[in-house]
Each structure stands twice: as structure tokens, then as C-alpha cells.
C-alpha positions as CSV (number, residue, x, y, z in Angstrom):
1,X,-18.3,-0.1,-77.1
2,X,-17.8,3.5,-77.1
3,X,-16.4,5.0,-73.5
4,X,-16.1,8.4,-74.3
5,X,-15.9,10.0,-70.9
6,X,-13.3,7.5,-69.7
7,X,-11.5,7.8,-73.2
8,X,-11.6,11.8,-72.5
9,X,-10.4,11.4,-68.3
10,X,-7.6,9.1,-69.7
11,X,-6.2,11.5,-72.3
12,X,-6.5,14.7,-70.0
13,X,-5.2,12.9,-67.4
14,X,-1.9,11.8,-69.1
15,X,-2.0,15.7,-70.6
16,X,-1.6,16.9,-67.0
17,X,1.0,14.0,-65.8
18,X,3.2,14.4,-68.4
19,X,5.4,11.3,-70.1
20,X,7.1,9.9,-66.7
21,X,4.4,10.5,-64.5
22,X,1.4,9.0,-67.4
23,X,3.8,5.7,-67.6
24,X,3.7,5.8,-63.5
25,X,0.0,6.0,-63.7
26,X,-0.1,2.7,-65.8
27,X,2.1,0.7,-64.4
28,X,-0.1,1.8,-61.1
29,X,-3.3,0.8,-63.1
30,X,-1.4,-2.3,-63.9
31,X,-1.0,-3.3,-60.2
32,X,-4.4,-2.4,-59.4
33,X,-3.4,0.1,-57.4
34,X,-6.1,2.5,-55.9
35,X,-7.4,5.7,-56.5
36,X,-5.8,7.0,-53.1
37,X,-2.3,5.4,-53.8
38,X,-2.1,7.2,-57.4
39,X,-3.4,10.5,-55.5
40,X,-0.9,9.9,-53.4
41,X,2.1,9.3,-55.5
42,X,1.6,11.3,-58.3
43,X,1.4,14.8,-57.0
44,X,2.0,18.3,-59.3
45,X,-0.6,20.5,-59.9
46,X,-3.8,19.5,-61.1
47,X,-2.9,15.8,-60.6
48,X,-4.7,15.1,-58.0
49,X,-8.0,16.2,-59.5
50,X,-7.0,14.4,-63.7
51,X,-6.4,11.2,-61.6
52,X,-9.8,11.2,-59.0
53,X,-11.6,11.8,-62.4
54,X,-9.9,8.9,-64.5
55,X,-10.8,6.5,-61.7
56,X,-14.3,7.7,-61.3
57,X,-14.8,7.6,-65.3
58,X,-13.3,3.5,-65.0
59,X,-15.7,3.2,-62.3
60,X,-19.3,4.6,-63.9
61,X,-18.2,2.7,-67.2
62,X,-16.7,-0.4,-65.6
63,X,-13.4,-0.2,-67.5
64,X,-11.0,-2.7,-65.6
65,X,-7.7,-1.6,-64.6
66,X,-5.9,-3.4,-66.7
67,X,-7.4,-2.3,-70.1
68,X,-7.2,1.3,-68.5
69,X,-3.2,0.9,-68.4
70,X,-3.5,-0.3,-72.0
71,X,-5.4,3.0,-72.6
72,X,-3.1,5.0,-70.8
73,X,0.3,3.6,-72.3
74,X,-1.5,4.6,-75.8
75,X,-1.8,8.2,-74.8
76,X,2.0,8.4,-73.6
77,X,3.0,7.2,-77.3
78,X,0.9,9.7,-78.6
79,X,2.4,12.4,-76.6
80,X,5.9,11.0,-77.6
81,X,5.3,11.3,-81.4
82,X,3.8,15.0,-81.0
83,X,6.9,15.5,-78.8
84,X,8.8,14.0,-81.9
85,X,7.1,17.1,-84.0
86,X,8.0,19.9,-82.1
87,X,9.1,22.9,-84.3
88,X,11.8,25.5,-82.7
89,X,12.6,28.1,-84.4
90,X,14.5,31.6,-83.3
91,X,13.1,35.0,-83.6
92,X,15.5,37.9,-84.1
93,X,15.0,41.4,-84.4
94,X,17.3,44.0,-85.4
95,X,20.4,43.7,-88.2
96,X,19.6,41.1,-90.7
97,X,22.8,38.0,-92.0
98,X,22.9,36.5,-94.7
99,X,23.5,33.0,-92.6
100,X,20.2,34.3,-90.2
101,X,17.0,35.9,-91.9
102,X,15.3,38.5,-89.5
103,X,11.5,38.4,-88.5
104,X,10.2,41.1,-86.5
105,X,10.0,40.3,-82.9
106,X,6.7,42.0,-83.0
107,X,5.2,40.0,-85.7
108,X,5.8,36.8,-84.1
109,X,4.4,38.0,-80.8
110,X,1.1,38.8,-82.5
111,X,1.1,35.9,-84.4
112,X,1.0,33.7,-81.4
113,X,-1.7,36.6,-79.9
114,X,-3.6,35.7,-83.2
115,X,-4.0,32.2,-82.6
116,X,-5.0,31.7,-78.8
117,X,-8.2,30.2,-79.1
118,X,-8.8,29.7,-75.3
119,X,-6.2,31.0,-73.3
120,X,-3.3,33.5,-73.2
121,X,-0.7,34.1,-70.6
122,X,2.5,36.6,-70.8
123,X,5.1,37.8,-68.7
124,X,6.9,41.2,-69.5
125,X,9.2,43.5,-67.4
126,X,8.3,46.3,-69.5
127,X,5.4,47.7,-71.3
128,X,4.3,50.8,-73.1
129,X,0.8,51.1,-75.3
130,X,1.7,49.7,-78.4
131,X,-0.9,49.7,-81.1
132,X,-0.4,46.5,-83.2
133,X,0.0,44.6,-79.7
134,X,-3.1,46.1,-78.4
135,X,-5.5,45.7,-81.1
136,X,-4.1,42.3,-81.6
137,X,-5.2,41.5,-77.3
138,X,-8.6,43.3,-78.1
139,X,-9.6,41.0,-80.8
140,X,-8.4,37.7,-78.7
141,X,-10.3,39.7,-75.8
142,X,-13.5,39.9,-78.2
143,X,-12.5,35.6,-79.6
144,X,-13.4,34.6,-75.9
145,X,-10.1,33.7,-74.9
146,X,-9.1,34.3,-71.3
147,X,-6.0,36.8,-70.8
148,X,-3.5,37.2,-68.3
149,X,-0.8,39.5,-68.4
150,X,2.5,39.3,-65.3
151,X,4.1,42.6,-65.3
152,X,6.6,44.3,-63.3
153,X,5.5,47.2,-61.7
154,X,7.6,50.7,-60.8
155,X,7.5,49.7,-56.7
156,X,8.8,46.5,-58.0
157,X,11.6,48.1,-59.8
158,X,12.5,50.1,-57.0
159,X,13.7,53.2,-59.6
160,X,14.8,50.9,-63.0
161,X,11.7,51.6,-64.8
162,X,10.9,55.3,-65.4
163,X,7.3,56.5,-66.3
164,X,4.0,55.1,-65.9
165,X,3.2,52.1,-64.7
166,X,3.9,49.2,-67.4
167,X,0.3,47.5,-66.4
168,X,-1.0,50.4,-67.9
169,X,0.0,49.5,-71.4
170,X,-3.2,47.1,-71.1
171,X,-5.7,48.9,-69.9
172,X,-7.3,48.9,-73.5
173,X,-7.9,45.3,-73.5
174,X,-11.1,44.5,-71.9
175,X,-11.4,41.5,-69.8
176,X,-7.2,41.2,-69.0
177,X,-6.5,40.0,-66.2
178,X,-3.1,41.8,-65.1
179,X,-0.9,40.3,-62.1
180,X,2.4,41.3,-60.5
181,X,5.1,39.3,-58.1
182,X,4.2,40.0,-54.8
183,X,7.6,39.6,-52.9
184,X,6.6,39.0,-49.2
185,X,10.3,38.2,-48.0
186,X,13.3,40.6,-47.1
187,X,15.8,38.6,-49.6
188,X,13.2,39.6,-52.6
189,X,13.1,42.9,-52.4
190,X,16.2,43.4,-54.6
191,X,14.6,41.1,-57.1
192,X,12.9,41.7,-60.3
193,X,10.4,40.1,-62.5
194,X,12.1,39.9,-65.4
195,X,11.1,37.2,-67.5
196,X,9.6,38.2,-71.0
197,X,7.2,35.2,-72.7
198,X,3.9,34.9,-74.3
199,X,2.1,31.2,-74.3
200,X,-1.0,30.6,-76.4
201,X,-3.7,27.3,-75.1
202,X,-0.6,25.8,-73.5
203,X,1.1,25.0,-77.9
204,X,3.0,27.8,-78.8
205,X,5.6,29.4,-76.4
206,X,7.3,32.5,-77.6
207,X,10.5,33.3,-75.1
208,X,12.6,36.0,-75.0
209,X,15.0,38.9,-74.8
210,X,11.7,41.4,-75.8
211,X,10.0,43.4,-73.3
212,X,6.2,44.5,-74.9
213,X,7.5,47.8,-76.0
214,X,7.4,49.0,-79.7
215,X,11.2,49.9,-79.2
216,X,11.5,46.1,-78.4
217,X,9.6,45.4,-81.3
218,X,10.7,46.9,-83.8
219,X,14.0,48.9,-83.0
220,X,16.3,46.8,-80.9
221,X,18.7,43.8,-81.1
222,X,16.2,41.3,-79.3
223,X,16.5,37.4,-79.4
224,X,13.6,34.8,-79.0
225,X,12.8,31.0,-79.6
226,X,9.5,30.5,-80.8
227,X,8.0,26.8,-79.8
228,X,5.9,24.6,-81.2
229,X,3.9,21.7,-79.4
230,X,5.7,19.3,-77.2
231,X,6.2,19.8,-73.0
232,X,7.7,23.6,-72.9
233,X,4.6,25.4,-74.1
234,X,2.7,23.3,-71.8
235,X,5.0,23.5,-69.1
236,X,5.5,26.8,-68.8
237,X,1.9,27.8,-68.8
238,X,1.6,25.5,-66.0
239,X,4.0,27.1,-64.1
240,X,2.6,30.0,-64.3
241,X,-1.0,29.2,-63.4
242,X,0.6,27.4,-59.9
243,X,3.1,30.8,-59.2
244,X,-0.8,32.7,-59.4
245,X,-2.4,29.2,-57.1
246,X,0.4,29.7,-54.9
247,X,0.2,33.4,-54.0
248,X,3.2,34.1,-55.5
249,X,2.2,36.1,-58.1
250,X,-1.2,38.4,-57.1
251,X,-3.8,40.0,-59.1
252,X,-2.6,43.9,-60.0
253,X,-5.3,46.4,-59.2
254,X,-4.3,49.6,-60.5
């Protein structure tokens, strides 16, 4: 008998808890335990929500507990064998080895622009209108997928960045959604956002040296890992989205 919304509650909810937390939901499930106790003891962001839904979805279509930890237990060996096929590579730009090919740091980065389907998130200290890497966010603008852009801003900086403001570099892109670190405390205001990543639908992570600059690009000694599947794309996107739940990081009006 087909249970698709279950089936779908059961999967998404292992997506969000990860490989520990999905085999602490079973053996919960396994117990009997309630919806409140697995609220309860399996807390992260967007747990809380993933596991209410799995338990409702048992309840409309009377799946018993234990046949949902079967369930469950299935999903966490199918996110160990696409953990298993995880592909790193690294990404350098700059003087070419023999022992180390070079691929342009900035066709990697539009690469992983080019296939966001859904969503897009990025993180840059730098930035300055680059053509390829805005014509490249236009057309994911124009696919439907959702953009958001962390950048560092010239406040933030506090004199190290020179110029116009790097959140300007997007401006282009219609629908981007551009945020900045909002440091409320006295011990941040030395402190810089300085990570440099792009993260396509939560599969392909792209970290590195490379601020989104064409000098970056194309002209400097930059390092990168390109990822993908597995946790770290994943992870990272979701630590993202929970900096932007928390406050942390703030929507950038400019």
C-alpha cells in the first residue's frame, strides 16, 4: 500500500536530522517514544518541525512505530552510501604544475551558479561587478531559484576595503537577496566577515581563498575545494540559513 506522504515526511525528516540524529529518531520510533519526547530530544534547526510532520504523516496513514523505524533506518543507509559518493576535488587558480592541472576559479564558481535549480547562497568579503558572474546570477535569477548573497560591507571593514560598497556588485541581479553581519557586541567590532563560499540546493559547496572579484578570478593565486553531495554542502547551507534565523546575519539595504 502506497504511503507516499509518510514515505516523503520520513525521508525529509532524516534529510534534516542528519546520520546520528536519523538513527536516534529510530531507535525513538522503536521504543514508541512520542511525538513530544523526539521534539524534545532532537533539537537543531528545522527538527522540530521534520519530526511533528513524520509523526502526523504515521498518524493520518496509521503506519505503526515500529515499521516507521524500519522506514527510517532505510533512509540513514541511503544517506550513508551517497555519503560514500562524495566527490572533492580542489580548485586552483593562478600558475599551472605539471603534478596539479589549473581550472579557473571563476569557471568553477559559475558552474555551480549554473546548476542551482532552487536555491543559491554565498558568502564573499569582497565583490566588484563582474560580468561572467553576473550574467551567470541573472539567468539563475530568471530559472526561479532563490538567491542570497552575505557580503562584507565598508563600515564592516572599518577602512580594509577601499571603494564602493561590495553589495553593490549585485545590484544587477534581480530578486537577490543581499545580507551583512550585523555585529551587535563590543568584542565584534574588530571582526570581519571573511568567509568566501558558494552552495547550490544544499549539493555542491564551492569553498575558498576567492573573494567574487574578477582579479580573484582570473588573476590571482586562489585555492578552493569544490564538493560534491554528502553532509558539507548541506551543512553549510544550513548554517547559514540559522546565522540569518538567528539575527546574526541581517538583510542589507543599500
Amino acid at each position: 500500500m502506497s504511503r507516499r506522504d509518510f514515505e516523503a515526511a520520513a525521508a525529509a525528516a532524516v534529510a534534516v536530522l542528519g546520520l546520528s540524529r536519523g538513527k536516534d529518531l529510530a531507535g525513538l520510533l522503536s521504543r514508541r517514544g512520542s511525538k513530544e519526547r523526539a521534539r524534545t530530544e532532537l533539537t537543531g534547526p528545522g527538527t522540530g518541525e521534520a519530526v511533528a510532520e513524520l509523526y502526523e504523516a504515521m498518524e493520518r496513514e496509521s503506519v505503526p512505530p515500529t515499521e516507521a523505524a524500519a522506514y527510517v533506518r532505510g533512509y540513514v543507509a541511503a544517506m550513508l552510501r551517497a555519503r560514500d559518493r562524495v566527490r572533492v576535488r580542489t580548485v586552483w587558480t593562478g600558475p599551472s604544475t605539471p603534478a596539479v592541472p589549473v581550472r579557473a576559479t571563476a569557471q568553477v564558481l559559475i558552474d555551480v551558479i549554473d546548476e542551482a535549480t532552487a536555491e543559491l547562497l554565498a558568502m564573499t568579503y569582497a565583490a566588484r561587478p563582474y560580468p561572467a558572474l553576473s550574467r551567470a546570477l541573472e539567468a539563475a535569477a530568471e530559472r526561479g531559484v532563490k538567491i542570497h548573497v552575505v557580503v562584507e560591507t565598508l563600515a564592516g571593514a572599518r577602512g580594509l576595503l577601499k571603494g564602493r560598497e561590495p553589495a553593490e556588485a549585485f545590484t544587477s541581479v534581480p530578486g537577490l537577496n543581499l545580507w551583512h553581519w550585523a555585529r551587535d557586541r563590543a568584542d565584534e567590532a574588530r571582526s570581519r566577515q571573511h568567509a568566501k563560499l558558494a552552495v547550490a540546493d544544499r549539493r555542491t559547496l564551492f569553498l575558498g581563498s576567492a573573494n567574487l572579484t574578477e582579479s580573484a578570478a582570473h588573476r590571482n593565486i586562489e585555492a578552493g575545494v569544490l564538493v560534491s553531495g554528502g553532509e558539507a554542502p548541506r551543512r553549510a547551507a544550513e548554517h547559514i540559513v540559522e546565522l540569518q534565523r538567528l539575527g546574526i546575519l541581517r538583510p542589507l539595504r543599500l
